[in-house]
N, C-alpha and C positions, 0 to 999 in steps of 0.2 A: 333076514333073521336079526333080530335086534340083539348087543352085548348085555352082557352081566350089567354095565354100567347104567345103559338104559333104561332095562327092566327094572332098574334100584329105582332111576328116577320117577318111573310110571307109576310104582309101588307108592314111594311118597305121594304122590299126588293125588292115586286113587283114596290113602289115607284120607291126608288133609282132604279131600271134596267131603269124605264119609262124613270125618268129624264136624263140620259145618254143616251137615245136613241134619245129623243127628242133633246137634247143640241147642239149649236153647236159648231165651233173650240175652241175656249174663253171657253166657258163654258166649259167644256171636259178637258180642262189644266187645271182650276182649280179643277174639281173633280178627277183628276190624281196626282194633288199636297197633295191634302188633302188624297188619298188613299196610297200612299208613305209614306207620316209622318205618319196617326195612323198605317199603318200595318206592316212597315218593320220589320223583325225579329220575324214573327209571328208562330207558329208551322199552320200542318193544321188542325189536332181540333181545333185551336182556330178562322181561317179563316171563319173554318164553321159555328162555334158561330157566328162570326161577321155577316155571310153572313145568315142565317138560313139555313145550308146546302145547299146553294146553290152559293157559291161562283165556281163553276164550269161556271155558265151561265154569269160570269162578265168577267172570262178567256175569255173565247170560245168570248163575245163580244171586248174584245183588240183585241182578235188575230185577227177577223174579219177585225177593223179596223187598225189597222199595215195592213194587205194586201191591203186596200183599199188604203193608203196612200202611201207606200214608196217607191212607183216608179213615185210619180209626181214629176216633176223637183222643187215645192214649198211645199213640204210637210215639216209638223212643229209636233211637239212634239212628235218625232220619239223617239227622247230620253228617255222623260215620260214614254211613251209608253213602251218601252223595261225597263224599271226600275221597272214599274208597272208589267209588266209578270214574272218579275224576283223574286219579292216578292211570288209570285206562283210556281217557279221552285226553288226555295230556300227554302221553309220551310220546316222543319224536320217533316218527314215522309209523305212527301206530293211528292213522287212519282208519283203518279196517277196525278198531276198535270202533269207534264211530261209527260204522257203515254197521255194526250187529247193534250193538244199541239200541239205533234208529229203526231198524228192521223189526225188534220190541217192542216199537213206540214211545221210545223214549222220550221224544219230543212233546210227546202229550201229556206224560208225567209230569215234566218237568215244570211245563206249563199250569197245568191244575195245582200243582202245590201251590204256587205264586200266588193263587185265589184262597187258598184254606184257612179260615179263620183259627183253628186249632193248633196249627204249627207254628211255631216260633222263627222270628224275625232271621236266625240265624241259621234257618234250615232253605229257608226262601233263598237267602244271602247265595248259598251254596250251590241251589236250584239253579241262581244266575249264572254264577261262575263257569258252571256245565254251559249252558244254553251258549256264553259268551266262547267257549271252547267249537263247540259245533256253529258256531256264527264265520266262525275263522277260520274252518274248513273252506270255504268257498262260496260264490253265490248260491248256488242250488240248496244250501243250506240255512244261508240267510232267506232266503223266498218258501223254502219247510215252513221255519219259524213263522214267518207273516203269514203264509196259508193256513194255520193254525191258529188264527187269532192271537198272533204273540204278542205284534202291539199293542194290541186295546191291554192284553192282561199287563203289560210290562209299564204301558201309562198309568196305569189302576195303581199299580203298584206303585210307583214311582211318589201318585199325589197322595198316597193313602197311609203309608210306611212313616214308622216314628223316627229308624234307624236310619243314621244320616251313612253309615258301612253302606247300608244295604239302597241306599239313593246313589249314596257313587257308583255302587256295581251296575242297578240299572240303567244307569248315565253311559257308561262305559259299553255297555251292548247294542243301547237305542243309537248308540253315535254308531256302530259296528253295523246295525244293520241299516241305518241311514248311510251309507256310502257300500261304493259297488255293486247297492241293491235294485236296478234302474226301475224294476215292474213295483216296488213297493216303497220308494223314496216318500213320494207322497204319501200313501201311508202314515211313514212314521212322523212324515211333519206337521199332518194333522193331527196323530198321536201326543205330540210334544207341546203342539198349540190347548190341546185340551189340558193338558198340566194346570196352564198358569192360572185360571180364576181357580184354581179347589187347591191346587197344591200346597204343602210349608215353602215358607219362605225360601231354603234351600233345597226344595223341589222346581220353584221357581225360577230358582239361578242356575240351575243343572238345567236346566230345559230350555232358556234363554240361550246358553251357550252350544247346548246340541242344533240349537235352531242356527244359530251364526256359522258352526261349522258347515252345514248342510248347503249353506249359498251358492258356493261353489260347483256344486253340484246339479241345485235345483234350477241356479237362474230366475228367471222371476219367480218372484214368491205370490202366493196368492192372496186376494183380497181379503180371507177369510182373517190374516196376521194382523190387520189392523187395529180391532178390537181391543183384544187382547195386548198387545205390546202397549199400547198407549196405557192401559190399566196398571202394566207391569212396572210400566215409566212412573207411574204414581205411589211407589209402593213405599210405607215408611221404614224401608227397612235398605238400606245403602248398598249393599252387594245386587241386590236384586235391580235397583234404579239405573247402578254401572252395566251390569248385564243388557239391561232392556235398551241403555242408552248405545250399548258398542255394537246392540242388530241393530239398531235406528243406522247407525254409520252405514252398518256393510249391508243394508237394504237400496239408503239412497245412493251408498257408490253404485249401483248397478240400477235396477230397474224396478224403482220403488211403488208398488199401487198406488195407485190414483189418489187414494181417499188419504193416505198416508200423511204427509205434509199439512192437508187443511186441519185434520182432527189434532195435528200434533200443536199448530197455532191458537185452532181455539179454546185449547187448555188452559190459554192465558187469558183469557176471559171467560170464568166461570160464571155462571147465569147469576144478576142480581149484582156486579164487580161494576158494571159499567156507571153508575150512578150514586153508588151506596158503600162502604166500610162492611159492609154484615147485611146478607139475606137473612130477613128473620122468616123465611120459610123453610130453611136448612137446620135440622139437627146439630148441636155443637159438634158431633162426630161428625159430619157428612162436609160441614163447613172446613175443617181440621183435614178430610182429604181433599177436598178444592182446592185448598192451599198449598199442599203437597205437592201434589200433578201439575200446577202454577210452576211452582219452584223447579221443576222437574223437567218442566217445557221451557220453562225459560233459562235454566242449564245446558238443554239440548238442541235448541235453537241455535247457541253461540257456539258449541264445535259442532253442529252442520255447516253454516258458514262458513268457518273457518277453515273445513275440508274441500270445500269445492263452492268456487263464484257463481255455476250455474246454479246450484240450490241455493245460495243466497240473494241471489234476483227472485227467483222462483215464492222463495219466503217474503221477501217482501212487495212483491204483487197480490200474496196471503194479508197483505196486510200486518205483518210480523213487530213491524215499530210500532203500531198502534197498539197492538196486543203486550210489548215490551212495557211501554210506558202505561198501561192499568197496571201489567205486575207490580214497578215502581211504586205504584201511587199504593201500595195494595197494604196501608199502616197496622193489620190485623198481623200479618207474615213477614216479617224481617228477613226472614230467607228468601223469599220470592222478591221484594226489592234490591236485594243484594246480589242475587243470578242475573236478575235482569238489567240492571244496572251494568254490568261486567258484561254481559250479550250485547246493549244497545251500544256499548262504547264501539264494541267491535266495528258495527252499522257504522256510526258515527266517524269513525275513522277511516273507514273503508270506502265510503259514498259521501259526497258532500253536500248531495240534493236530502239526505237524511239528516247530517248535522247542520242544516240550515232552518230542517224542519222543528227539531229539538230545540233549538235554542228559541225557536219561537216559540214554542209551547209552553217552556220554561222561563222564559226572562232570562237577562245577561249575567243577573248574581249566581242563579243555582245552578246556570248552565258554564259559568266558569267553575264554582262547585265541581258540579259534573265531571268537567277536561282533568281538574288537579286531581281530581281524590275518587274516580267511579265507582270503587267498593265502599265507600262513607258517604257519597253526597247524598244521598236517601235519608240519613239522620237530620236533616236540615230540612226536611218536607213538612209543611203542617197540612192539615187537614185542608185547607181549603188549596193549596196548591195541590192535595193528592187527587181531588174534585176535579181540576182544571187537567189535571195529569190522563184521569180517567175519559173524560167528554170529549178535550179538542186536545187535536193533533197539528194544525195546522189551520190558519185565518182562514184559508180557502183551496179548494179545489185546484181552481186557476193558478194561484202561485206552487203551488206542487207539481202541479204539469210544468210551470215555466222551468221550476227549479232543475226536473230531470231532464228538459230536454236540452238546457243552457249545459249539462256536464255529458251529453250525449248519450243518454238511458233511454231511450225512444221506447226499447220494448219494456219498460217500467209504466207508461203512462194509464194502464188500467188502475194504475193503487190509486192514483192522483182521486179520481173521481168515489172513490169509494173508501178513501182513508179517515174523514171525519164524519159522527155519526150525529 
């Protein structure tokens, strides 16, 4: 037999469900404003106090109406609405909110708003913030999500969205269900790979970074990254380039594709570079990103090297000095001579069978130039050294073999044969 006291609390509650059922839009946002402010941060004993055990039947009526609402072209307090469920899928040890939710379909909800052209950025925002709550429940929850098509809608989203809020929320779940999620990892890193050709810039840099965190987990990364990263490597926009350049790192510290490396050198020889100042078959646009991805390979050339000797043999078996020195000669891009310059010194310092080759290519003036000042000496190039810069590497084949084997690079001597074109 329940007390006086009890029965008071049942009372109110029976109340309050009436009044919300009977209310209507107006009314409804302000008993969702008023449930927001006293509950937020609430454990769920305490919810249940508030509710007399029975805050489960005020859930299950949001969820109700969220589905009734969020697919009309004028629905309103979408927002509330998901703020208010949230107070329920956030409260500490309030699981079992979660587990009815879900049992409603919540996951599907959540997911279809993410696609609704009609809702505002800020209701999506919110849609996240739940999905990111039920993510952190556990795997089995993270793998709902992906078997529901989460990632393709949360990539869509991610490149599609103006709101840079609502790109960090999706950053923050796609990283969430990229880890501990072992049956969908790949998944979402195919997910994340799709980002970079369509995405905003800072869709790009969120996705570059989801992709570096993932390493660890994935281990080899698939061929499919190549593409794409090198593109991302080209981007005129500097966060994005840093991004692209710190997975370039943490690919070749481990177990980089194949194709990875040779595409990243022959950046530095954009088609039309080897002979000429200016392809006049390239658009000034088109020319303008040549240039860029130049700049950008030859950035990243010199801290691959610098992080590990075995990719810097590896690069210049790529043939990497020869592709250095067009950047150099490259008088259209003053930034690509200036990267490159700063790369090849590293070469040059590093290997003596390369600064032996340098200094032949260049003569004793530009190549002491070069030693004193390697972020200036490019201002001393004229045209017809940037010619010489571009063509020959080295008198002959023969003395590039002598040269590597006299300092003991034996496993270098394929560049020897294929370093002058």
């Amino acid at each position: 037999m329940t007390s006086v006291k009890e029965q008071e609390a049942i009372r109110k509650l029976m109340v309050f469900l009436q009044e919300w059922d009977s209310a209507h839009r107006v009314a409804r946002s302000h008993i969702l404003d008023n449930f927001i402010r006293s509950n937020n941060g609430k454990t769920e004993p305490e919810l249940e106090l508030e509710f007399s055990q029975g805050a489960s039947l005020f859930l299950a009526r949001l969820a109700a109406w969220l589905r009734m609402t969020y697919l009309y072209m004028h629905s309103t307090c979408i927002s509330k609405l998901l703020k208010s469920i949230g107070v329920f899928l956030s409260a500490a040890s309030g699981r079992r909110y979660i587990i009815e939710f879900l049992e409603i379909g919540g996951v599907l909800m959540l997911l279809e708003i993410l696609g609704l052209n009609h809702l505002k950025e800020e209701d999506k925002r919110e849609s996240v913030k739940l999905l990111q709550l039920i993510a952190g429940a556990g795997r089995k929850y993270k793998e709902l999500i992906c078997e529901n098509y989460g990632v393709q809608s949360l990539a869509k989203l991610l490149a599609t969205c103006s709101s840079a809020e609502v790109q960090d929320e999706v950053q923050i779940l796609l990283d969430s269900l990229g880890h501990g999620n072992p049956k969908y990892q790949n998944q979402v890193y195919s997910g994340l790979l799709a980002v970079l050709p369509h995405g905003s810039p800072h869709a790009q840099q969120l996705a570059l970074q989801t992709l570096r965190s993932m390493q660890d987990v994935l281990g080899e990364a698939p061929p499919a990254v190549v593409t794409p990263l090198l593109a991302a490597l080209g981007s005129a926009h500097p966060a994005v380039q840093y991004e692209a350049a710190q997975l370039l790192l943490a690919l070749t510290a481990r177990r980089a594709p194949p194709a990875l490396l040779p595409g990243l050198v022959a950046l530095l020889t954009p088609a039309g570079r080897e002979a000429r100042t200016t392809d006049p078959t390239l658009c000034p646009r088109e020319q303008m990103q040549a240039h860029i991805r130049q700049a950008a390979a030859a950035k990243a050339v010199g801290l691959l090297a610098k992080e590990s000797a075995k990719v810097a043999e590896e690069l210049i078996q790529l043939k990497v000095v020869h592709g250095l020195m067009v950047a150099v000669g490259n008088l259209d891009y003053p930034l690509s001579q200036r990267n490159a310059s700063i790369s090849l010194e590293y070469f040059v310092r590093t290997y003596p069978f390369v600064e032996e080759c340098v200094r032949k290519a260049v003569g004793h003036t530009l190549f002491q130039l070069f030693k004193d000042c390697p972020e200036t000496w490019y201002t001393k190039i004229d045209p017809v050294q940037a010619e010489e810069l571009a063509s020959n590497l080295v008198d002959s084949p023969e003395d590039m073999a002598k040269m590597q084997t006299a300092e003991g690079f034996v496993g270098l001597l394929n560049m020897a044969s294929h370093v002058v074109h």
